[in-house]
Backbone as CSV, one residue per row, in Angstrom:
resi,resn,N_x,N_y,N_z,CA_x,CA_y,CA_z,C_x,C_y,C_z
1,UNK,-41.191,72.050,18.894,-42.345,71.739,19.699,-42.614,70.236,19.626
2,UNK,-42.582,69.976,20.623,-42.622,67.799,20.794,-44.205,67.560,20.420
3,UNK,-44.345,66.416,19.527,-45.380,66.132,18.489,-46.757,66.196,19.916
4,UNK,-48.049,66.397,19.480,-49.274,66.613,20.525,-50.205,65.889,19.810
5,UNK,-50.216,65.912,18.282,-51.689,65.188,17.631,-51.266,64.435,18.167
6,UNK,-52.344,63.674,17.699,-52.591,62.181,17.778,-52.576,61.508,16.132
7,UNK,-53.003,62.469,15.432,-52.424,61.555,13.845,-50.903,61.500,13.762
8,UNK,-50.018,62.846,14.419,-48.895,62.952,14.466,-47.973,61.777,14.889
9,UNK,-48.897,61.384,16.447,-48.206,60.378,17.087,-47.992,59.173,16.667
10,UNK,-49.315,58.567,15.774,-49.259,57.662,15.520,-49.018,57.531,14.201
11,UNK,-48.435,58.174,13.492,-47.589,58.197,12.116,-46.436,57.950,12.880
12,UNK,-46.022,58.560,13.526,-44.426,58.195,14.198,-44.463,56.572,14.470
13,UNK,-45.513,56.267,15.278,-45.612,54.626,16.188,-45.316,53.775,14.770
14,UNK,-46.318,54.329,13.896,-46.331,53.193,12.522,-45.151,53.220,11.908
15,UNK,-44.451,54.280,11.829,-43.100,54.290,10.254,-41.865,53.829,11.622
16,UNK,-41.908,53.719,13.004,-41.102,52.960,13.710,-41.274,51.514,13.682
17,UNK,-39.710,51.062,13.209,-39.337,49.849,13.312,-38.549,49.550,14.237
18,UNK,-37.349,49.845,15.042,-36.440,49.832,15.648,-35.991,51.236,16.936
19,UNK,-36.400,50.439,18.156,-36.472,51.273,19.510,-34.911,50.798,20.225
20,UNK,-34.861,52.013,20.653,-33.844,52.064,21.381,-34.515,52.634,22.632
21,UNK,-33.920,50.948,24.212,-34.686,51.636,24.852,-34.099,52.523,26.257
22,UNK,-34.046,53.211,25.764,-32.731,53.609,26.995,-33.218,53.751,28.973
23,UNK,-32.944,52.843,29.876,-33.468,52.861,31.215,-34.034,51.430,31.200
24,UNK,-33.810,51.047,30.632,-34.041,49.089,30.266,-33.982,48.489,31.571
25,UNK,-35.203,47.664,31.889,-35.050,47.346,33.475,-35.283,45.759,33.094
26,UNK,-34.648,44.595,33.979,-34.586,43.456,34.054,-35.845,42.982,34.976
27,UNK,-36.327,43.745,35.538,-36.968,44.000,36.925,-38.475,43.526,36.603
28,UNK,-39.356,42.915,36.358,-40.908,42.405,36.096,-41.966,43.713,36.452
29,UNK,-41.628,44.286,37.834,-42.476,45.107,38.227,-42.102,46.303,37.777
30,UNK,-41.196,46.608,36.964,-41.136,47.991,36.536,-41.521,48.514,35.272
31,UNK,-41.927,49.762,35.001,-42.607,50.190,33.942,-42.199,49.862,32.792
32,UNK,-40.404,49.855,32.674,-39.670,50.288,31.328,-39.903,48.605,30.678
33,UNK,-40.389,47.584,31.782,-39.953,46.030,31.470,-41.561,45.709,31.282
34,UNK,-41.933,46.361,31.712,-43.660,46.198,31.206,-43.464,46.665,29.330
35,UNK,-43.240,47.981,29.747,-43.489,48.980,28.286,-42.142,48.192,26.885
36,UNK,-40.995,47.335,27.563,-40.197,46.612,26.383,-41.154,45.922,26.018
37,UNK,-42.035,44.617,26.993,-43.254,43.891,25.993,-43.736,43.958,25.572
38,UNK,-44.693,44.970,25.851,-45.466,45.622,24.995,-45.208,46.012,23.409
39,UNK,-43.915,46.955,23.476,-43.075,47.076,22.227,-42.897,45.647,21.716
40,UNK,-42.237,44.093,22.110,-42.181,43.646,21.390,-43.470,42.872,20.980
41,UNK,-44.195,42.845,21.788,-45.863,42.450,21.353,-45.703,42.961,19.944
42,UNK,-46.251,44.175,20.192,-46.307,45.176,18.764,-45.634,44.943,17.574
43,UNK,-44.463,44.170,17.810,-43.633,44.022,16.582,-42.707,44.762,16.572
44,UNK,-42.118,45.842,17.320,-40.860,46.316,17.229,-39.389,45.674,17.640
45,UNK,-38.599,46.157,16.851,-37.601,45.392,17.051,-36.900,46.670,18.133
46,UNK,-36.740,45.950,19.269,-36.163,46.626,20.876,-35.022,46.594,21.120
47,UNK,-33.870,47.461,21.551,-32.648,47.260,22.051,-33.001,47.855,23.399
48,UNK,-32.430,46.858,24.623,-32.721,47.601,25.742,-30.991,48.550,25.763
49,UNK,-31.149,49.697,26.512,-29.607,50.431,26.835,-29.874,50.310,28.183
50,UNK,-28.796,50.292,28.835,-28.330,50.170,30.439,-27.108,49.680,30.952
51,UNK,-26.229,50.357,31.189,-24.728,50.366,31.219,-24.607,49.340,32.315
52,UNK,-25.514,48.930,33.603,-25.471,48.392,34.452,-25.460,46.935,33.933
53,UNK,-26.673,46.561,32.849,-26.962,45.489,32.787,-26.401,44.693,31.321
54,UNK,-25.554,45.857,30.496,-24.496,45.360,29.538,-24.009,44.441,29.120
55,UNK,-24.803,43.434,27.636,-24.512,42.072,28.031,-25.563,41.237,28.573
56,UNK,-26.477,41.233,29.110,-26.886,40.349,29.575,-28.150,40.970,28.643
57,UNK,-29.856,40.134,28.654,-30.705,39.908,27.969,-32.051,40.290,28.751
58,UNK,-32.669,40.906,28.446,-33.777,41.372,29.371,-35.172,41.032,27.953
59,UNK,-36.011,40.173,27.810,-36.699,39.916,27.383,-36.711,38.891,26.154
60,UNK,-35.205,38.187,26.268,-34.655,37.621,24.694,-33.858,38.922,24.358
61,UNK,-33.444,39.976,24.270,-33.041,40.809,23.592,-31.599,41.010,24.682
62,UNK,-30.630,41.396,23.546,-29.244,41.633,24.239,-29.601,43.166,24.414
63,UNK,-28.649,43.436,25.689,-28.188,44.765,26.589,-27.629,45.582,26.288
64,UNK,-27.251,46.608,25.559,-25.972,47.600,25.309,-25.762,48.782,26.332
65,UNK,-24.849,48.813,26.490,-24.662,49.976,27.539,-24.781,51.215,26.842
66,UNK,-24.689,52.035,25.786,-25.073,52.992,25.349,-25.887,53.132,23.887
67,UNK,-26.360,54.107,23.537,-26.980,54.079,22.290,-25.658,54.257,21.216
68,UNK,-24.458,54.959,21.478,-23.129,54.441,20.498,-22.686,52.911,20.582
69,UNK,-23.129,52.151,21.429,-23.144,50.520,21.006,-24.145,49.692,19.661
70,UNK,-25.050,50.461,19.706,-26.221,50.377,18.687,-25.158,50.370,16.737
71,UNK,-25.191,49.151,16.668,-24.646,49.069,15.281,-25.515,49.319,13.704
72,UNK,-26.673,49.041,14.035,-27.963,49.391,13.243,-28.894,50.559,13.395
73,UNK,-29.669,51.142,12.705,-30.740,52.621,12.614,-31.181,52.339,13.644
74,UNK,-31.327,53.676,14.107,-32.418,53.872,15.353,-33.558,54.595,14.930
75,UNK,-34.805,54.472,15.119,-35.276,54.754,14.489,-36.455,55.932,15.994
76,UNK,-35.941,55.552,17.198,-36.575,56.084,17.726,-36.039,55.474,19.127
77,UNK,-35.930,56.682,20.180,-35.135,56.429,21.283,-36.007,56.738,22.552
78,UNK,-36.308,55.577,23.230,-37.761,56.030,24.141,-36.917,55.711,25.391
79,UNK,-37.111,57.150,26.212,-36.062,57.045,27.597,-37.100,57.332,28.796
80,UNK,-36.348,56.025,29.618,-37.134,55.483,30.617,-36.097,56.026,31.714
81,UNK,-35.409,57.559,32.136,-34.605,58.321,32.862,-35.357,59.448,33.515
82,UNK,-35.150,60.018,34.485,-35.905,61.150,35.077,-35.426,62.282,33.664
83,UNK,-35.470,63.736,34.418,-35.993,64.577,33.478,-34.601,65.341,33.062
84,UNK,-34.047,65.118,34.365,-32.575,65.749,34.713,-31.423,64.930,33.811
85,UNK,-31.294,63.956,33.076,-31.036,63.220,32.410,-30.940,63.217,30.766
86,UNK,-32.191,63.663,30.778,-32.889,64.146,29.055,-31.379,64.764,27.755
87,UNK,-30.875,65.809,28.763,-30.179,65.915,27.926,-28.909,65.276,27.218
88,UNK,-28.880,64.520,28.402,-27.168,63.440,27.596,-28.004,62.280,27.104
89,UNK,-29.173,61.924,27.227,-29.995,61.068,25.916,-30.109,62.008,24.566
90,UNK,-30.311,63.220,24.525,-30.836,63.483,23.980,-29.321,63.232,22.773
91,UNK,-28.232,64.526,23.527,-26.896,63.991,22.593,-26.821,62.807,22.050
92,UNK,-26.516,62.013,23.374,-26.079,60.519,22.464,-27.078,60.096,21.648
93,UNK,-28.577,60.587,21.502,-29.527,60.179,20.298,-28.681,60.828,18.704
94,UNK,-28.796,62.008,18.868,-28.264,62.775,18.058,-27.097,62.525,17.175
95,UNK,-25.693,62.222,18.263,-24.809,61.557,17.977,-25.141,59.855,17.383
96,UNK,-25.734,59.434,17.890,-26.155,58.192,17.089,-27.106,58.130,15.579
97,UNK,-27.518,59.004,15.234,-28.260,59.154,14.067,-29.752,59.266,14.455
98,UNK,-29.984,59.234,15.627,-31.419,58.620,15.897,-32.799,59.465,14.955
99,UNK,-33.881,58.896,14.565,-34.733,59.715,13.811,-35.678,60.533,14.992
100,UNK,-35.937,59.924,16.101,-36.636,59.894,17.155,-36.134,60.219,18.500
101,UNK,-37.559,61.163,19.119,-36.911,60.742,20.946,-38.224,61.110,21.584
102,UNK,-38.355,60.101,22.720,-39.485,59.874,23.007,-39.314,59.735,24.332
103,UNK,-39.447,60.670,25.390,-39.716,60.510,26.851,-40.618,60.318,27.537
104,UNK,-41.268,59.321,28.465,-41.787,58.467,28.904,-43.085,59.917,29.999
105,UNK,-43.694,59.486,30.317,-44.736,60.204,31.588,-43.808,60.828,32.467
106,UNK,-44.114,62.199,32.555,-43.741,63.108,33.886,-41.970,63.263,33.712
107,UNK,-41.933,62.995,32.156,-40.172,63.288,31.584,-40.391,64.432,30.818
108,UNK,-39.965,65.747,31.384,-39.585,66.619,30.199,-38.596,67.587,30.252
109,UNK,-37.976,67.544,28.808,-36.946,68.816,29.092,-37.243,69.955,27.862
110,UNK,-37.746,70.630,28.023,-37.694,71.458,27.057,-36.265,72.352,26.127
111,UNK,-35.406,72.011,26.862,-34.496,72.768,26.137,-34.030,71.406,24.877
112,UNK,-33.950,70.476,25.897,-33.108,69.190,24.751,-34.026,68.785,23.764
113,UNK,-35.411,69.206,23.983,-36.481,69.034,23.275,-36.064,70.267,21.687
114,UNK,-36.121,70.896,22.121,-35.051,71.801,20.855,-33.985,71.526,20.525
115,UNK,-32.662,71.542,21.422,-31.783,70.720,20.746,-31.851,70.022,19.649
116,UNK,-32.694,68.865,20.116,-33.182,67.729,19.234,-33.711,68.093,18.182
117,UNK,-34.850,68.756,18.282,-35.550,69.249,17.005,-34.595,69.936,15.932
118,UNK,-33.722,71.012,16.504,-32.624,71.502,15.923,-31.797,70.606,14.916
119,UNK,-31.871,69.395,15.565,-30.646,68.198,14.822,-31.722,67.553,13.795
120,UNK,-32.539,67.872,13.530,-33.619,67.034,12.357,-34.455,65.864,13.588
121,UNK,-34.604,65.881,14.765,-35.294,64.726,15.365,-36.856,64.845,15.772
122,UNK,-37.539,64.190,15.606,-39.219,63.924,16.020,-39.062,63.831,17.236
123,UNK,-39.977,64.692,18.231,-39.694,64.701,19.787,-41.085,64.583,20.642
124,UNK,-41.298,63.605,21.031,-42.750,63.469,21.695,-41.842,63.192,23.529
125,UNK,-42.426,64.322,24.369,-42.602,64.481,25.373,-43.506,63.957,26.462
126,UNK,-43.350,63.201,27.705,-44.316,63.127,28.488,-45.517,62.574,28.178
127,UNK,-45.283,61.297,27.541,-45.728,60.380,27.239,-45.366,58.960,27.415
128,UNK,-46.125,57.954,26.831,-45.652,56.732,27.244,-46.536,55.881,25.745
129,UNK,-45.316,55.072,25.066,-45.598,54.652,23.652,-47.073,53.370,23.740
130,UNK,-46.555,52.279,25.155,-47.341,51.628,25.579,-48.730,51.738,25.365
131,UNK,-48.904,53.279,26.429,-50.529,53.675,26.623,-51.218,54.315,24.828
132,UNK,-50.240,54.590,24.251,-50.260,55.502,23.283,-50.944,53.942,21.438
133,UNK,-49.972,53.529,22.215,-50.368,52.187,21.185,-52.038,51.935,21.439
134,UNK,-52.083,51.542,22.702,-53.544,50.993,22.771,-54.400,52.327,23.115
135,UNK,-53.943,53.639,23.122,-55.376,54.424,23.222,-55.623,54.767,21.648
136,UNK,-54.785,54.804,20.643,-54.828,54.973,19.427,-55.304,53.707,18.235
137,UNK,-55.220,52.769,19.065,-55.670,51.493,18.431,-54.614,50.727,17.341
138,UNK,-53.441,50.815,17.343,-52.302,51.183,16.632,-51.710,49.556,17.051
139,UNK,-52.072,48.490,15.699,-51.492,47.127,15.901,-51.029,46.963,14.517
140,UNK,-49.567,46.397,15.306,-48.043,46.020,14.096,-47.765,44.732,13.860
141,UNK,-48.639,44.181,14.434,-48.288,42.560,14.048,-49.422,41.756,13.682
């Protein structure tokens, strides 16, 4: 069952150090490039993923095309993909060690949401970390 408190949530936000952000947009007007600043406001250390943009730097931060490019812990994998998608994040989280998975507003899959849980992972659904930081009052730096 994908985390619902709110003490829940924000025990997760706090013991995260390192996001993986998978749907990483270069783009100013888009959510995922709003919600990377925010993260690095906060103090997290961000990897954007996006196979398109591989290599190149979207906020100061280098590009990886998958979360198996990720050479360091993940500590939490926040996917900025429709819903239909969920589940080959969810693997390659899994397959990557990830502690976390975290799908963005109007993202859900319930089955990979088990999956995941199945593999030892923290699963917050249909949400967005951004709004979640500042409705919880939750500052890392």
């Amino acid at each position: 069952m994908p985390l619902t408190a709110d003490a829940d949530i924000a025990a997760l936000l706090r013991q995260t150090r390192t996001i993986a952000l998978v749907g990483a947009s270069d783009r100013p007007e888009r959510a995922a490039h709003e919600a990377m600043g925010v993260l690095l406001a906060h103090g997290y250390h961000v990897i954007p993923v996006n196979p398109l943009l591989a290599g190149q730097s979207i906020l100061g931060q280098t590009v990886v095309a998958t979360l198996a490019d990720i050479a360091e812990p993940i500590d939490l994998v926040d996917v900025f993909r429709r819903s239909e998608f969920v589940a080959d994040v969810v693997d390659e989280a899994i397959a990557a060690g990830a502690k976390a998975i975290w799908t963005q507003l109007g993202v859900f899959d319930p089955a990979a949401a088990t999956r995941a849980e199945a593999a030892g992972l923290t699963v917050v659904m249909d949400r967005c970390p951004k709004i979640e930081l500042r409705r919880l009052g939750i500052s890392r730096t």
